[in-house]
C-alpha positions as CSV (number, residue, x, y, z in Angstrom):
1,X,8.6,-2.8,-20.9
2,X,6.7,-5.6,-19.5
3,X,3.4,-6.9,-21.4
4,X,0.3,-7.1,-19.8
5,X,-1.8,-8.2,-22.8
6,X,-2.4,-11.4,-20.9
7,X,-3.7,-9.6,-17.6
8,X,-5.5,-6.4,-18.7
9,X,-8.6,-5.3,-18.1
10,X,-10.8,-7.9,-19.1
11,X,-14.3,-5.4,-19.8
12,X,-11.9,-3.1,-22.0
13,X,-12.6,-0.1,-20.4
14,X,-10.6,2.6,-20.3
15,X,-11.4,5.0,-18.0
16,X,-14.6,4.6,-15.7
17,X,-15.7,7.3,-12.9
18,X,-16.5,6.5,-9.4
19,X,-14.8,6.0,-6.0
20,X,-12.8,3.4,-4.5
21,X,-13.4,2.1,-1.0
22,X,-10.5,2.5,1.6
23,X,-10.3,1.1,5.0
24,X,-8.4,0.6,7.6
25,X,-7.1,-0.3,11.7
26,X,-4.4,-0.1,13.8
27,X,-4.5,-2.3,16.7
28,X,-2.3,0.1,19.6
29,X,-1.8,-2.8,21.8
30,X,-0.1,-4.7,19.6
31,X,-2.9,-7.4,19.7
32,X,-4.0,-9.5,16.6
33,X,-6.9,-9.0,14.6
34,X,-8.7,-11.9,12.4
35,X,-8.4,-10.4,8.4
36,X,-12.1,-11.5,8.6
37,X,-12.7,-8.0,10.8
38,X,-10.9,-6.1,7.6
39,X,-12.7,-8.1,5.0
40,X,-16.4,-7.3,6.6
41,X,-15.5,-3.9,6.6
42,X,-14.8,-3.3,3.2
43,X,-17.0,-6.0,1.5
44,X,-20.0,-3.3,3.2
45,X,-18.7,-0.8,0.4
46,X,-19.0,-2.6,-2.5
47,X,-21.0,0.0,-4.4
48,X,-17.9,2.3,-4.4
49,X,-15.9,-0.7,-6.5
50,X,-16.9,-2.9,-9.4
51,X,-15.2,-6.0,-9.0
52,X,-11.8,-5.0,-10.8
53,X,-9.8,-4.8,-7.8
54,X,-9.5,-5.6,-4.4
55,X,-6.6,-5.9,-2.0
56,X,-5.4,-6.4,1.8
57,X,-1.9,-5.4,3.3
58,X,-1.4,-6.9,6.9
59,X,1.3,-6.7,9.5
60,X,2.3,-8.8,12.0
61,X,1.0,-12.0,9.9
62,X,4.4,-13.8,10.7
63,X,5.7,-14.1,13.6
64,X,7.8,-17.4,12.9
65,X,10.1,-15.3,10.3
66,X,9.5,-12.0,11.7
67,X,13.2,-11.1,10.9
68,X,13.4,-12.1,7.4
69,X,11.9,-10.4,4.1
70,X,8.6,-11.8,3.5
71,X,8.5,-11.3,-0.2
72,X,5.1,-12.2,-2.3
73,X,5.6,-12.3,-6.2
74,X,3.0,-12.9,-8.8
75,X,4.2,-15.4,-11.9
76,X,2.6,-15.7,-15.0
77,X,4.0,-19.4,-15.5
78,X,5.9,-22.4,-14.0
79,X,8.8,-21.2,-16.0
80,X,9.0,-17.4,-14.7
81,X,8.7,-19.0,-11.3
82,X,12.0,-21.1,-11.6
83,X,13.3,-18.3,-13.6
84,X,12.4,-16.0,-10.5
85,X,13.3,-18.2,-8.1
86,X,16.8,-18.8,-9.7
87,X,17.5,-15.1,-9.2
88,X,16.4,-15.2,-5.6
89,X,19.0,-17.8,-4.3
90,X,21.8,-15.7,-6.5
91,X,21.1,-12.9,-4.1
92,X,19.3,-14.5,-0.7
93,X,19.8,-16.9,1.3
94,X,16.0,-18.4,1.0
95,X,14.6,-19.3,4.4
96,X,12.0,-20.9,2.8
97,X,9.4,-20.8,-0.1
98,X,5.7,-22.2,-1.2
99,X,2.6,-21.5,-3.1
100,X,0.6,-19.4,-0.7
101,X,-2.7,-21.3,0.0
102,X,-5.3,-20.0,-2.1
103,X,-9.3,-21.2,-2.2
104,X,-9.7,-21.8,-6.3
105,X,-13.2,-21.6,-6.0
106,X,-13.2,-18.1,-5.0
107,X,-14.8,-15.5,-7.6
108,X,-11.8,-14.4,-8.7
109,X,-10.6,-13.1,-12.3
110,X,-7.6,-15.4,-14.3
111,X,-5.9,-15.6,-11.2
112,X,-1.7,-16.3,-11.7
113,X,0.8,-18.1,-9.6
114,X,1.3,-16.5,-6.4
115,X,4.4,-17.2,-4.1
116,X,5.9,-16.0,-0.5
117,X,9.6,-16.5,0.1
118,X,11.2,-15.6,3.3
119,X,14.3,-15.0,2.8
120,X,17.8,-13.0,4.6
121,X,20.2,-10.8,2.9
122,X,23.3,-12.2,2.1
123,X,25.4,-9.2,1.5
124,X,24.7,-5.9,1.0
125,X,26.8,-3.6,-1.6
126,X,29.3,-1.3,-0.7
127,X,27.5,2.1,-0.1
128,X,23.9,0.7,0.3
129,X,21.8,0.1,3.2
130,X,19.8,-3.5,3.7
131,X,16.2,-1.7,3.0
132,X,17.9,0.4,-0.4
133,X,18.9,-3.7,-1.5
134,X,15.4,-5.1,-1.0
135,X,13.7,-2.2,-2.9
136,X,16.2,-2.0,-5.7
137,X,15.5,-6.0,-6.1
138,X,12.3,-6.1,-6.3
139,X,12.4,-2.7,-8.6
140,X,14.6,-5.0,-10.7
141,X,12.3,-7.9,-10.6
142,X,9.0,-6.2,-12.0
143,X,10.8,-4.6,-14.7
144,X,13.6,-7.1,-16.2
145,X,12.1,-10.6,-15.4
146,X,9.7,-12.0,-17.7
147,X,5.9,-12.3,-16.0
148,X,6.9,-12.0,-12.5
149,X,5.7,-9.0,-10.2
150,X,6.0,-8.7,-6.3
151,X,3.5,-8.0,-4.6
152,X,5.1,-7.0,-0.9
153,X,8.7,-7.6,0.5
154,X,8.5,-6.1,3.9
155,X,9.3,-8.2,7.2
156,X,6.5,-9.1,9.2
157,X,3.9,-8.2,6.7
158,X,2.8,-9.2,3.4
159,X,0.3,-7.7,0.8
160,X,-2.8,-9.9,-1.2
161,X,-4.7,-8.3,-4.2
162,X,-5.7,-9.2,-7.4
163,X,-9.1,-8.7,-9.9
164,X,-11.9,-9.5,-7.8
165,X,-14.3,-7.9,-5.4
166,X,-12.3,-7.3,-2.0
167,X,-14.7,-10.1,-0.2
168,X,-13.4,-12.5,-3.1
169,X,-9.9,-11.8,-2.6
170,X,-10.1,-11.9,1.0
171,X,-11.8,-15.7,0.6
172,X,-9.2,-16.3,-2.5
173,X,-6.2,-16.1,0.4
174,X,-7.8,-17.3,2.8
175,X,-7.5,-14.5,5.1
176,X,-9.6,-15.5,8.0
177,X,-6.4,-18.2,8.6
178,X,-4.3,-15.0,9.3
179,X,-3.9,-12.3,12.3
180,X,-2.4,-9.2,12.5
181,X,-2.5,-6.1,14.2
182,X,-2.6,-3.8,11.7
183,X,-4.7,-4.1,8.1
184,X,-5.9,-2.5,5.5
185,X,-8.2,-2.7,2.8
186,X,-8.8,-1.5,-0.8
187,X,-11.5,-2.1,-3.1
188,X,-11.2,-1.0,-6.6
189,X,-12.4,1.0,-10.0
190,X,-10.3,1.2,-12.3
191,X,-10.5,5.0,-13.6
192,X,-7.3,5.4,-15.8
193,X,-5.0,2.7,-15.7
194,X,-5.6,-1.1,-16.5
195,X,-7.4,-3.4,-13.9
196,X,-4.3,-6.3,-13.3
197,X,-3.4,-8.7,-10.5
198,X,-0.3,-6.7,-10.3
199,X,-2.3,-3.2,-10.6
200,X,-4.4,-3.9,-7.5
201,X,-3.8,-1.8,-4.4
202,X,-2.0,-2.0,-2.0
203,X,1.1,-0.9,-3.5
204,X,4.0,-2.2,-0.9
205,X,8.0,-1.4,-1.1
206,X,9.8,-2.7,1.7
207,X,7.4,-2.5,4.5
208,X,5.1,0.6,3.3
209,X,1.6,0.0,1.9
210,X,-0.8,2.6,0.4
211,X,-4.4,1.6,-0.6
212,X,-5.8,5.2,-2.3
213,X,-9.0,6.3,-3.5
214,X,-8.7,9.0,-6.4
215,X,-7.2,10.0,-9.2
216,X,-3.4,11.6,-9.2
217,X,-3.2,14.1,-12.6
218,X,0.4,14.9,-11.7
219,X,1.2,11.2,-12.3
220,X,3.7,12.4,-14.7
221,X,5.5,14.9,-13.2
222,X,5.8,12.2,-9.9
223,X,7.3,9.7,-11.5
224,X,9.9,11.6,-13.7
225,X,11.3,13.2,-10.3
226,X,11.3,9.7,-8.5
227,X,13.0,8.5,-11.7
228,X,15.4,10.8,-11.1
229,X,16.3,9.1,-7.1
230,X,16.4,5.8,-8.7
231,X,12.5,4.6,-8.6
232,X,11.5,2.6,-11.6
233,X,7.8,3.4,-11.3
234,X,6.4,0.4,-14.1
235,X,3.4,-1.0,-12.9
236,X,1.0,1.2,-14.7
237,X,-1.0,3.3,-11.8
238,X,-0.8,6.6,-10.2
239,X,-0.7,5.0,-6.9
240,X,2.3,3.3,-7.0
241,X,4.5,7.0,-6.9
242,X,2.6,7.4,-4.0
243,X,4.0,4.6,-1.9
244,X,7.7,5.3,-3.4
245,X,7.3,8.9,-3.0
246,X,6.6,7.9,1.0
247,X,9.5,5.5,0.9
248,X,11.9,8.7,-0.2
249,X,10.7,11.6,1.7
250,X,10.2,9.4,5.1
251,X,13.1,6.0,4.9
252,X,15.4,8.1,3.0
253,X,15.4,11.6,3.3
254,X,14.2,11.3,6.8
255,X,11.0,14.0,6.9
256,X,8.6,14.1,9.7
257,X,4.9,12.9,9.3
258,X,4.2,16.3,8.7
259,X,6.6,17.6,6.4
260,X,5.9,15.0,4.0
261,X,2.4,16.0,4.1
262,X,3.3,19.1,3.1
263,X,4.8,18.2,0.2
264,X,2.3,15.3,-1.1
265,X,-0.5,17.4,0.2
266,X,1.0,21.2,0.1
267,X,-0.5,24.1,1.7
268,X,-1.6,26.8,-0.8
269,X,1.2,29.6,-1.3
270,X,-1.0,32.2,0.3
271,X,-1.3,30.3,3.0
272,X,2.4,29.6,3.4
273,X,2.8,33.6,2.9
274,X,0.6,34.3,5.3
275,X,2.2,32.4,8.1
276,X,5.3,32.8,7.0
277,X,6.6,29.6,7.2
278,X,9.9,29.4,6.0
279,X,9.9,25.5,6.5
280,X,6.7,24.6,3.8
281,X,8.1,27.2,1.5
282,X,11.3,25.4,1.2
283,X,10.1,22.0,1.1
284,X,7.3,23.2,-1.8
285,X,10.6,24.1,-3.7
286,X,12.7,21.3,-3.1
287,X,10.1,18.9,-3.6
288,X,7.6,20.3,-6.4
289,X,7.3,17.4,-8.4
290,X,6.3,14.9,-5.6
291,X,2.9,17.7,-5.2
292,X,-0.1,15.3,-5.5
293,X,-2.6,17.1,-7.9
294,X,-6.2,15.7,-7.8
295,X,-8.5,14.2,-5.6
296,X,-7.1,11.6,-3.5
297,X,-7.3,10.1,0.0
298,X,-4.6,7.7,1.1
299,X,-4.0,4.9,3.9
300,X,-0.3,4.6,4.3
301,X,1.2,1.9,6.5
302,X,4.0,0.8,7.5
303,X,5.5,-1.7,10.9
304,X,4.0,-0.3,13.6
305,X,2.5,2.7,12.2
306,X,-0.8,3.6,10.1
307,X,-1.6,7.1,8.7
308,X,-4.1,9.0,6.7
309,X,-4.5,12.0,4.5
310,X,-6.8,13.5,1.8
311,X,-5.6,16.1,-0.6
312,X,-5.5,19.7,0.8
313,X,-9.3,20.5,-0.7
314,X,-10.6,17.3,0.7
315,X,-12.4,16.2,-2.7
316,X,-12.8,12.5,-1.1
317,X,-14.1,11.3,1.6
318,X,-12.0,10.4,4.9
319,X,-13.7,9.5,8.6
320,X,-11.7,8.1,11.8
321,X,-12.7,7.0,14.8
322,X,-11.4,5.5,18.0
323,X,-12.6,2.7,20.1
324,X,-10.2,1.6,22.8
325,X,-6.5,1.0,21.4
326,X,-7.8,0.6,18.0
327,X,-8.1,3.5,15.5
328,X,-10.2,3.0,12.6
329,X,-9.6,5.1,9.2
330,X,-12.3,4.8,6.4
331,X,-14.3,5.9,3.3
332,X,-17.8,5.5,5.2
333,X,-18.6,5.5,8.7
334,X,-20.7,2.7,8.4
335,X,-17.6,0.3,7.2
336,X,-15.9,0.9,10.6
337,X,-19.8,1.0,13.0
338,X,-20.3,-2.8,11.4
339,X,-16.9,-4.2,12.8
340,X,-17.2,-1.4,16.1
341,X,-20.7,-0.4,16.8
342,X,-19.7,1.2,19.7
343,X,-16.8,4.3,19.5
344,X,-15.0,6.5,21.9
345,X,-14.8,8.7,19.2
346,X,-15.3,9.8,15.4
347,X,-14.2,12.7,13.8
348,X,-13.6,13.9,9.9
349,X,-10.2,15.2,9.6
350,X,-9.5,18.4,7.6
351,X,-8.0,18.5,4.3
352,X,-4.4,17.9,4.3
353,X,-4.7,17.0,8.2
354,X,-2.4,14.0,9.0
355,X,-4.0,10.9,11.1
356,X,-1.6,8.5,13.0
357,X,-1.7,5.7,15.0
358,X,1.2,3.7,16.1
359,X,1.5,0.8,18.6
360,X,1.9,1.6,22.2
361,X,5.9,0.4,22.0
362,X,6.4,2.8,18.9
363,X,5.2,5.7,20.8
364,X,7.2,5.4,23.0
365,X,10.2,4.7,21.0
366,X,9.3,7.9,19.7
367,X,8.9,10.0,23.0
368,X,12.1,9.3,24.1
């Protein structure tokens, strides 16, 4: 196991009580967005995080190398960076590499090296698909090579986060230099697990990203039964089973939108009596330990898609809202009536109640 001595919480606390911020848009039309729009949004909730954590996922971001692996990895030194890089060109072919351009006068904590690499699969092993490769790699990376962690390694998309206020982050990477149509955004406190550059929402495998806000008590029992479908869960949060439990129920064992959520946010058994659906009561066996006890509320993403959920009680806050093609999920209202002060439409969804957006082409895909 990895030692994050170097990179822990810096304030020593152990467990602290409050509410992250969580924000998000989909662009429908396929349009690009400044991050600037994503960072005003969530720098507005501040109060809800205290400068341990903050964090963007974006897609669309690179349209030059839209068809190779964007993958962002965190090094502790110069030497874990040759080291990682040395085990990159054993397995990619590296379309290219750099130091992603960072403002070092941001206000950010002990920040560490921080690379992208595009890169294309060379060859895949017998028996696995191109997406199982990538998330096996950079499963192997963040728990067998010394100080290096990846941050994202879908196509198209890439992930920044580290210890800072989100507005900090957002001005460490320079994210008013990048457009996408899709972001989210995450700020952070720290409740039970350490506050790390690594440990900072989102969590991404392959191209899914999930910024949360709450607190997941079956932590545990999730990662033991992702263990068990080959997940190495080692980044020290509860979030993280979250975006690998989304990776296996939708990539892998192909579930609809809303049969997942009725596993990670389960309907009560009464309720499942009492409609007698035969469906939920199966997939509330099958899948027990990927049931998400606690409070939580979740922004998952992925290319071309953006969904939310709160646990099935609704114990944090959620609000969406429409203006045009864009859909708008968040923590607070006001986040999303500063960047949109004008909406079609804005609604609370109920707890366990599934919102999606997708782009217009998606849709369609989908319809047919």
């Amino acid at each position: 196991m990895k030692d994050l001595g170097a990179i822990s919480n810096p304030y020593n606390e152990h467990k602290v009580v409050s509410n992250c911020s969580i924000f998000g848009f989909i662009n429908r039309n396929g349009s690009p967005v400044s991050g600037s729009v994503a960072a005003g949004a969530i720098a507005l909730m501040r109060n809800r995080s205290n400068g341990l954590g903050g964090g963007f996922a974006a897609y669309g971001i690179y349209p030059g190398n839209a068809d190779d692996y964007a993958m962002h990895i965190m090094f502790l030194t110069k030497e874990n960076r040759l080291d990682g890089e040395k085990y990159l060109r054993e397995r990619f072919d590296v379309v290219g590499g750099e130091e992603m351009p960072v403002n070092r006068a941001a206000d950010v904590m002990a920040p560490p090296l921080v690379w992208r690499y595009f890169l294309k699969v060379r060859e895949i092993p017998a028996g696995c698909s191109e997406e199982d490769y990538i998330a096996t790699v950079s499963m192997e990376i963040n728990t067998t090579l010394e100080g290096a962690f990846v941050f994202s390694c879908g196509k198209d998309m890439g992930v920044f986060k580290g210890v800072g206020y989100p507005e900090a982050i957002a001005d460490y990477f320079k994210l008013d230099d990048y457009s996408g149509y899709l972001w989210t955004a995450h700020g952070r406190f720290p409740t039970n697990s350490q506050a790390w550059w690594g440990g900072a929402h989102p969590f991404g495998l392959i191209d899914w990203t999930v910024v949360h806000n709450g607190e997941i008590s079956s932590y545990g029992t999730n990662k033991r039964f992702l263990e068990m479908h080959g997940y190495d869960c080692s980044l020290y949060t509860d979030t993280e089973v979250i975006c690998y439990a989304a990776d296996l129920l939708l990539r892998r064992h192909g579930l609809s939108y809303e049969e997942a959520a009725s596993v990670l946010a389960a309907p009560f058994w009464n309720e499942i009596d009492a409609a007698a659906n035969e469906k939920a009561a199966i997939l509330r066996q099958v899948y027990a330990g990927l049931l998400l006890n606690g409070p939580f509320a979740i922004i998952l993403a992925r290319r071309g898609e953006m969904i939310g959920l709160t646990d099935r009680i609704r114990l944090r806050p959620l609000t969406a809202a429409e203006n045009g093609d864009i859909l708008y999920i968040s923590s607070e209202e006001s986040a999303i009536r500063l960047v949109s002060p004008k909406l079609d439409r804005v609604w609370t969804p109920r707890g366990g109640e599934l919102i999606v957006g997708r782009l217009e082409e998606r849709t369609k895909e989908r319809a047919a």
